[in-house]
C-alpha positions as CSV (number, residue, x, y, z in Angstrom):
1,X,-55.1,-46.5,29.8
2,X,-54.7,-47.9,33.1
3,X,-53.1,-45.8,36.1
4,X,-50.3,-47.3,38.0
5,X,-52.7,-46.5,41.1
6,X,-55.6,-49.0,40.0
7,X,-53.1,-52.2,39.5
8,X,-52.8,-54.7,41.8
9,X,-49.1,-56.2,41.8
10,X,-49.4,-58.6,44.8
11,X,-48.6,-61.6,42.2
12,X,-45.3,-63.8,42.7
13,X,-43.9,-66.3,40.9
14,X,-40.8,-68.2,42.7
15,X,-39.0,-71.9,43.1
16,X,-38.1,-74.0,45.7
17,X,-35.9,-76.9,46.0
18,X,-37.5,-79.9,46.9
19,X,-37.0,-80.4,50.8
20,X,-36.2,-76.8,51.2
21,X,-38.3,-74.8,54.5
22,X,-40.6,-72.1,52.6
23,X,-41.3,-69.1,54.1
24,X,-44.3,-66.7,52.8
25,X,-45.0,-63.5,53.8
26,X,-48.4,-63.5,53.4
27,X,-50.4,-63.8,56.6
28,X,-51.1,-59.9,56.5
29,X,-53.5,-58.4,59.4
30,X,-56.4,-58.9,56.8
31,X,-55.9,-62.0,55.3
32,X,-58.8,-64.0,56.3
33,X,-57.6,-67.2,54.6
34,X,-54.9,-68.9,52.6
35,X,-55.9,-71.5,50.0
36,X,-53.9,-73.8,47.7
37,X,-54.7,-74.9,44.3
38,X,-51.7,-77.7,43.0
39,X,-51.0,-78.0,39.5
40,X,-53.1,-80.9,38.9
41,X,-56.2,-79.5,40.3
42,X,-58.8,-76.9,39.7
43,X,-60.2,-76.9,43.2
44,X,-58.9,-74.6,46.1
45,X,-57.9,-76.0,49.2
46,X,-57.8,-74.1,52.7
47,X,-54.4,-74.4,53.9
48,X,-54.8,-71.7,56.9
49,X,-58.1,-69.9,57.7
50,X,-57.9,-66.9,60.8
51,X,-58.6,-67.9,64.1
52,X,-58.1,-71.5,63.4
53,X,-54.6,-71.8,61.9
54,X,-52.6,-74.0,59.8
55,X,-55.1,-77.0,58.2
56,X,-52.0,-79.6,57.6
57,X,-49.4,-80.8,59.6
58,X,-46.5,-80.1,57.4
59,X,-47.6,-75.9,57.7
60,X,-46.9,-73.6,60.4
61,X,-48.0,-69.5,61.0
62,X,-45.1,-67.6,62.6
63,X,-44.7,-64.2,63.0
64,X,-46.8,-63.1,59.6
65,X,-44.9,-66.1,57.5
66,X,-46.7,-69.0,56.2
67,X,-44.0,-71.6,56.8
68,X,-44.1,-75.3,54.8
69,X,-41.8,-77.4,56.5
70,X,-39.7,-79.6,54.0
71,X,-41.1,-78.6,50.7
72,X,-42.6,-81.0,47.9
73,X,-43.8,-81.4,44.6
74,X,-47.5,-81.4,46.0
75,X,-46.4,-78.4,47.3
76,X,-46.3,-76.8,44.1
77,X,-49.3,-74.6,42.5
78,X,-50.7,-71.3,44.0
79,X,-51.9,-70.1,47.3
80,X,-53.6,-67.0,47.2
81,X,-54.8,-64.9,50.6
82,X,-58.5,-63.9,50.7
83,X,-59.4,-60.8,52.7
84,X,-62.9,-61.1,54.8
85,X,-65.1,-60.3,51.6
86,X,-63.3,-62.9,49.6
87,X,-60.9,-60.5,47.4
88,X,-57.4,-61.5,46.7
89,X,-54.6,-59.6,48.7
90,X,-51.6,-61.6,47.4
91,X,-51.0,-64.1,44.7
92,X,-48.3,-66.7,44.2
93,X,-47.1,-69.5,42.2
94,X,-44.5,-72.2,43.4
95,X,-42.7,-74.1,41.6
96,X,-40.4,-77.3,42.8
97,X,-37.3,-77.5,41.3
98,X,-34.6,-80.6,42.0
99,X,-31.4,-78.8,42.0
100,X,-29.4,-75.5,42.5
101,X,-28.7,-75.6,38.8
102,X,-32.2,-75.9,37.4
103,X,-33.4,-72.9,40.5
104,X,-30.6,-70.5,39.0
105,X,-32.5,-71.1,35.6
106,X,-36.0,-71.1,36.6
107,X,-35.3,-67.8,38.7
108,X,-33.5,-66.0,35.5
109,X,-36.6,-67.1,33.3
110,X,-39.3,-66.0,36.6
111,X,-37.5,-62.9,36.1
112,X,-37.5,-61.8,32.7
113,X,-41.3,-62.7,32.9
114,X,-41.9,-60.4,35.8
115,X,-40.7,-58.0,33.9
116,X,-42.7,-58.1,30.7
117,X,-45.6,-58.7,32.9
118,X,-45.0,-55.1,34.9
119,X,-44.4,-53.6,31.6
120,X,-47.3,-55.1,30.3
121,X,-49.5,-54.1,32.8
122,X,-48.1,-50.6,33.6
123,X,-48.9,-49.7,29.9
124,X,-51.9,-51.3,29.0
């Protein structure tokens, strides 16, 4: 069995709407890097490294936040932050959604997996 001390729970699932500003939390004070991997790719992509900042125009890093500016569907995928020895801090998924109707029901589904994931993982 697994102790609730030895899991890592720094994984996020959420949704934007397209053309929406999105704001993560994620530049922490060690967080190294930010990469992005998009749906339709297996690759990682450096979308902010430290000391050198934002590597695309449509990004800014404010105050902690990771802020894309006018969200799209390339947009979409996961970034995860890597700490100096390359270990994953934080984990999350985006999704693009087209509506307030379809968010509501993406956010109710992101939910009810979040919560058979904790349980899941609390009791394995």
């Amino acid at each position: 069995m697994i102790t609730s001390g030895s899991i890592n729970l720094n994984m996020y699932e959420i949704s934007v709407k397209i053309g929406e500003e999105l704001k993560l939390d994620v530049l922490l004070s060690d967080a190294d890097k930010v990469q992005h991997q998009s749906r339709r790719s297996k690759k990682w992509k450096e979308v902010w490294k430290r000391g050198h900042g934002v590597q695309n125009h449509q990004l800014d890093d404010r105050d902690g936040n990771l802020t894309i500016n006018n969200f799209t569907a390339n947009d979409s995928g996961t970034y995860r932050v890597l700490g100096s020895a390359g270990e994953i801090l934080i984990t999350v998924t985006v999704e693009a959604v087209k509506n307030k109707k379809e968010r509501e029901e993406k956010h109710v589904n992101i939910l009810l997996h979040q919560n058979t994931c904790n349980t899941i993982c609390m009791y394995t």
